[in-house]
C-alpha positions in Angstrom: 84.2 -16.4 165.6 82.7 -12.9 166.3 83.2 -11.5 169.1 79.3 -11.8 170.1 79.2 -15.3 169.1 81.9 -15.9 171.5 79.7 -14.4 174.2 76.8 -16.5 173.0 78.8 -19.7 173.4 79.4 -18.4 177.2 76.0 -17.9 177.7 74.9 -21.2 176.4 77.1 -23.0 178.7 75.9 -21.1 181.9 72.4 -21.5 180.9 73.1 -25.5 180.3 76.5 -26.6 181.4 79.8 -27.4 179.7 77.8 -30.3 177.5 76.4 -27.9 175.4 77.6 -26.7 172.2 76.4 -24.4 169.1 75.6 -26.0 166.0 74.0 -22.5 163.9 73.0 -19.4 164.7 70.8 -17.7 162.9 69.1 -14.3 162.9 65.2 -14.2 163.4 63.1 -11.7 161.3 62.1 -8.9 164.4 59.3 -6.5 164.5 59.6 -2.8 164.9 61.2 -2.9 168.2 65.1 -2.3 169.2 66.0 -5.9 170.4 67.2 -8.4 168.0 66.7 -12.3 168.2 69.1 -15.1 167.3 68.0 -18.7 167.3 70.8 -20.5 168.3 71.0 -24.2 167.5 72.4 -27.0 170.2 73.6 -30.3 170.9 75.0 -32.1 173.9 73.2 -34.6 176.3 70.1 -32.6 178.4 70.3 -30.2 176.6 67.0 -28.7 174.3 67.5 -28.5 170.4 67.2 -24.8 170.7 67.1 -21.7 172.4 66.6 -18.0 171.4 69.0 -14.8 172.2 67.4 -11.9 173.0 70.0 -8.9 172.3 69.2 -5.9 173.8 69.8 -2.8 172.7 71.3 -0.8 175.0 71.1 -1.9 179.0 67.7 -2.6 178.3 66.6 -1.1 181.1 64.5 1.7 180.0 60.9 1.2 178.9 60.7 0.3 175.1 58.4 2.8 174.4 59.1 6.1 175.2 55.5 7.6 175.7 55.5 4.9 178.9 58.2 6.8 180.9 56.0 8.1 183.6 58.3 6.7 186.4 59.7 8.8 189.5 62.7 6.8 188.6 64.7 4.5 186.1 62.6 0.5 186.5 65.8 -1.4 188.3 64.7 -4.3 186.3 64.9 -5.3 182.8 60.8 -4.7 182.3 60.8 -7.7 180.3 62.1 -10.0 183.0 60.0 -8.3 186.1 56.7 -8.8 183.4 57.9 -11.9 182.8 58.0 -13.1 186.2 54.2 -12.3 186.8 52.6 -13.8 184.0 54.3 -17.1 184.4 53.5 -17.8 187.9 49.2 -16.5 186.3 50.4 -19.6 184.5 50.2 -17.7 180.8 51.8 -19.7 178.4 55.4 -17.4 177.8 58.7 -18.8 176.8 60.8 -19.2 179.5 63.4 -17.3 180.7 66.8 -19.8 180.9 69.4 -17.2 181.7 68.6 -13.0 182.4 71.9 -12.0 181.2 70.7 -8.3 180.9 73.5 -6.8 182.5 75.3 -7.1 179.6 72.8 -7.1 177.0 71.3 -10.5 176.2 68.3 -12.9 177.5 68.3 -16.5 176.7 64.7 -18.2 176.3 63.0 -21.1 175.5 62.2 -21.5 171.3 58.7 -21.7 170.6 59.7 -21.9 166.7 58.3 -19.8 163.7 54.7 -20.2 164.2 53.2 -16.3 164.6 49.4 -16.6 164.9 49.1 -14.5 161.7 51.2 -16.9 159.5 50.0 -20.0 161.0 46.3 -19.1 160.2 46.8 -18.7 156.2 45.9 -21.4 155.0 43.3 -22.8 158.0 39.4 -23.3 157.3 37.5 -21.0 159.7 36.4 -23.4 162.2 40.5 -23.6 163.1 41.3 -20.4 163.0 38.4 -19.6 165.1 39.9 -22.5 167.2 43.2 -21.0 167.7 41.5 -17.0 168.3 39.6 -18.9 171.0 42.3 -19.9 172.8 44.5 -16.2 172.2 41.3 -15.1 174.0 41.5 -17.6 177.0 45.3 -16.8 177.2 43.7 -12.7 177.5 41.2 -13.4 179.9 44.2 -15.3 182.6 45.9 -12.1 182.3 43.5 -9.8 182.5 41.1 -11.4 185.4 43.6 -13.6 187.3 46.5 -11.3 187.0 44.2 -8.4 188.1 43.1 -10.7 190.7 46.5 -11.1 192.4 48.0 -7.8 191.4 51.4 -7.2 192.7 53.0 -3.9 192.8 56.7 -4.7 192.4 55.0 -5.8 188.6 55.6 -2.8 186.4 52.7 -3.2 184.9 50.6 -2.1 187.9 52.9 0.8 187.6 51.0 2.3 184.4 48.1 2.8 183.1 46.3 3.8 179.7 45.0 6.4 180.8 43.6 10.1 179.4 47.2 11.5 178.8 48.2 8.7 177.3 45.3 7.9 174.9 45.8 11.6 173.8 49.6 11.1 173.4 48.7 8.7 170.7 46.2 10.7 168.8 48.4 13.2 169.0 51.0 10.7 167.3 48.4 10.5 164.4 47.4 14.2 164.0 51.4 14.7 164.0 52.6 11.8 161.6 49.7 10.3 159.9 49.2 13.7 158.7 50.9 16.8 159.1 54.7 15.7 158.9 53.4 14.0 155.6 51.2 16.5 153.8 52.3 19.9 152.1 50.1 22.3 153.7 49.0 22.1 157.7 45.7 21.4 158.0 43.0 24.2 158.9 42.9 25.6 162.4 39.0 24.4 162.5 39.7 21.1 161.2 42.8 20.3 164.0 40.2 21.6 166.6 37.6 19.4 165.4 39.6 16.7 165.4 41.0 17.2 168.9 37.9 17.7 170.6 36.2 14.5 169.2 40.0 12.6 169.9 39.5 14.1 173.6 36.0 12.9 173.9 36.9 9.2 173.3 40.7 9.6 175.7 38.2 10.7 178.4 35.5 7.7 177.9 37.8 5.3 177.8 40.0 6.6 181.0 36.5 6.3 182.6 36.7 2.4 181.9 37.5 -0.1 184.9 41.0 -1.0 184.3 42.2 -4.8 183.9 45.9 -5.7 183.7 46.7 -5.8 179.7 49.6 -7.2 177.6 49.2 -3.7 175.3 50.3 -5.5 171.7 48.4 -8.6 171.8 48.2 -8.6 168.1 48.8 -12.1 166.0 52.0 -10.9 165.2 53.4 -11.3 169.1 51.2 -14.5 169.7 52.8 -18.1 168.2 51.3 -21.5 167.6 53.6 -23.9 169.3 52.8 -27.8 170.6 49.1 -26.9 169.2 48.8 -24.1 171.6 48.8 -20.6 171.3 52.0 -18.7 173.4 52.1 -15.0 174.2 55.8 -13.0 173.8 56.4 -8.9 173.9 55.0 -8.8 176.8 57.4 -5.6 178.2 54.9 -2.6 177.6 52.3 -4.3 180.1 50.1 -2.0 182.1 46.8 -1.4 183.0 43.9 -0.7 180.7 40.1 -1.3 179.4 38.9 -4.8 179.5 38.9 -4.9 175.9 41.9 -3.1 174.9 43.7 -6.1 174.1 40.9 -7.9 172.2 40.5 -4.8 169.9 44.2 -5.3 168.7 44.0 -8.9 168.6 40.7 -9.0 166.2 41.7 -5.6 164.5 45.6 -4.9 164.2 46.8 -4.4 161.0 45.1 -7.2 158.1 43.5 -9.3 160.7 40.5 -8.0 159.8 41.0 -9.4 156.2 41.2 -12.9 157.6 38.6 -13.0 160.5 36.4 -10.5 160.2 33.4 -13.2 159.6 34.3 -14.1 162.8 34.4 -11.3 164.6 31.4 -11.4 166.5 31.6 -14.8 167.5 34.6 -14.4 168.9 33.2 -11.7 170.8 30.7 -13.2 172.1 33.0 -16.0 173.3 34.9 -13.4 175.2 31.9 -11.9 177.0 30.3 -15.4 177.9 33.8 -16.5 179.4 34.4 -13.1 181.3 31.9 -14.9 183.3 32.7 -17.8 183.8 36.0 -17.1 184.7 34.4 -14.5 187.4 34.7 -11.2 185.7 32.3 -8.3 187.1 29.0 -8.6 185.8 29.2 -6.6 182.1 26.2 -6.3 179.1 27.3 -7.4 176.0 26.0 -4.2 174.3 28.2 -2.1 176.9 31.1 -4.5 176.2 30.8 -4.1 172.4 30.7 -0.2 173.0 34.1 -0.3 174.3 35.3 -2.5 172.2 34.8 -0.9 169.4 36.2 2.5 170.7 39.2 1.1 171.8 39.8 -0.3 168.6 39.2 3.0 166.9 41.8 4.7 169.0 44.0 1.9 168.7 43.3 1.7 164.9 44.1 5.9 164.9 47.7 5.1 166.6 48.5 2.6 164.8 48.0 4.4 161.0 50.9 7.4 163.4 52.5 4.8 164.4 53.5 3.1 161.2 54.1 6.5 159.3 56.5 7.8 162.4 58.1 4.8 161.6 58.5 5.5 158.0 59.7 9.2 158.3 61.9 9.2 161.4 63.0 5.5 161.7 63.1 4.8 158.5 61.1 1.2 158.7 58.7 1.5 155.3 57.3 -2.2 155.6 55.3 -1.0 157.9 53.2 0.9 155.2 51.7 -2.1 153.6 49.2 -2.4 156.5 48.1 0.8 156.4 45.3 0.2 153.6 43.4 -2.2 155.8 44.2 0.0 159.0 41.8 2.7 157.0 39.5 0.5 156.0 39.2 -0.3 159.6 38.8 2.9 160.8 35.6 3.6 158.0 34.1 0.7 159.5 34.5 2.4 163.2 33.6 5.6 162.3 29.8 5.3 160.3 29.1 2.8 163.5 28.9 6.3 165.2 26.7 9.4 163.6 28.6 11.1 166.4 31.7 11.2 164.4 30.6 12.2 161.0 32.7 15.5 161.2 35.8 13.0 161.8 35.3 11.0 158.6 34.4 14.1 156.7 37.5 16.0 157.6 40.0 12.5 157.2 38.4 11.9 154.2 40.3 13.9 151.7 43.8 13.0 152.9 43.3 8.9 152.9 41.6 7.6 150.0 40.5 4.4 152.1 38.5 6.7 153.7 36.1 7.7 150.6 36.1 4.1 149.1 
């Protein structure tokens, strides 16, 4: 036995007594974070079938993305857990939490299986899928009105904010990996200034927005279909942001597009009308579809950085395959808004999705 399985076994039998014992355990497929996750497979009497192992990197203890380090001082918390705490007591659906064993590098939670909203939807007819968006949405709304609502400050989240610095941070994270660390000449002085003075036009009307607490990747790749219900994980990065930050990436991140697009305003539409009745401030749906679809432009600009920074320097390729649609996504944003023709025109001849 490994050394870290033998540290697993400890863990398992403070988190459930000396009855339980290991059966398996069996790496999960991650995403593009540091953490790793083991399913570890049980028996004994009280004792569930299952449970995951978080495995944290280092102490954990730093926030996982680095352009969120706007603290006086080191969080004394593993974010995850202090996130954690807050969003189950809203009563969000999130796995729970059986051990924090973060002090030396591991978090036990419940297993809400294989199901990521993304993979569960394949093969649904519309109306279920629209189903199952519905209920991501009402998931959004408790943590974006009821966690705003009874904001506490000891929550990290409350501690951030997407704000103008950080909006530009991330077109910044385009302009330097989605296209100059990857092309063979720099682009033209004019073009970079173009560029940035549009990027800075839609950092400052979005740091404008009232702020709502947000989960930051609520994309269908961190939201899983388990007992018929839709369950919200990578939670860590929360902080505060527009109303519709969230929504963007969970109708626009990566392919989702390909597979609900049709529904895209219906779903909208299902968000503004329960806003309401779940108390929001009063909001028109043509000002709420404004800032929808500029925060899924920006978001749709980091993420075609993001995925390329993670090519060059982390040297994580899959992420390229969604860049095609990510494009595509970004055509569709850009003619919504004359305003931004100079954008498309100078993008244009360095992404062929652009001139399709």
């Amino acid at each position: 036995m490994t050394a870290e399985n033998t540290r697993i076994a400890e863990l398992v039998q403070r988190c459930f007594g000396p009855a339980a014992a290991i059966d398996s355990i069996l790496a999960l497929a991650g995403d593009a974070s540091t953490r790793r996750y083991l399913r570890v497979q049980l028996h004994g009497a009280g004792v569930p079938e299952s449970a995951v192992v978080m495995v944290l990197a280092d102490s954990g203890l730093s926030i996982s993305s680095d352009e969120l380090a706007v603290f006086k001082a080191p969080p004394q918390e593993l974010p995850f857990i202090n996130v954690y705490r807050f969003l189950r007591a809203l009563g969000v659906r999130v796995p729970r939490v059986y051990l924090d064993a973060s002090e030396c590098g591991y978090v036990v939670l419940e297993d809400v299986g294989d199901g990521a909203l993304w993979d569960v939807i394949q093969d649904l007819p519309p109306p279920r899928i629209a189903q199952l968006y519905r209920d991501a949405i009402d998931q959004l709304l408790i943590i974006e009105l009821e966690g705003t609502r009874r904001r506490d400050d000891t929550c990290i989240a409350f501690q951030q904010a997407f704000d103008e610095r950080l909006f530009n941070w991330e077109f910044e994270h385009f302009i330097e990996y989605g296209l100059e660390q990857r092309l063979p000449n720099p682009l033209p002085p004019a073009e970079l200034t173009e560029l940035r003075r549009h990027f800075t036009a839609i950092s400052k009307q979005l740091d404008g927005e009232p702020r709502f607490l947000a989960h930051r990747d609520f994309h269908s790749w961190n939201l899983f279909v388990h007992a018929g219900h839709v369950w919200v994980i990578d939670f860590q990065d929360a902080l505060l942001a527009p109303a519709t930050y969230d929504l963007a990436t969970l109708l626009g991140d990566r392919d989702t597009r390909l597979k609900i697009g049709s529904l895209e305003d219906e779903l909208l539409d299902y968000f503004h009308a329960q806003w309401h009745l779940r108390g929001g401030p009063q909001w028109d749906r043509d000002a709420l579809r404004r800032q929808y679809f500029a925060c899924a432009l920006q978001k749709a600009f980091k993420v075609v950085g993001r995925f390329h920074y993670l090519n060059l320097v982390k040297g994580k390729p899959g992420y390229l395959r969604y860049l095609p649609s990510t494009l595509r996504q970004i055509r569709r944003l850009l003619a919504r808004d004359r305003a931004l023709a100079n954008v498309h025109a100078i993008l244009a001849p360095y992404f062929p999705e652009l001139r399709e």
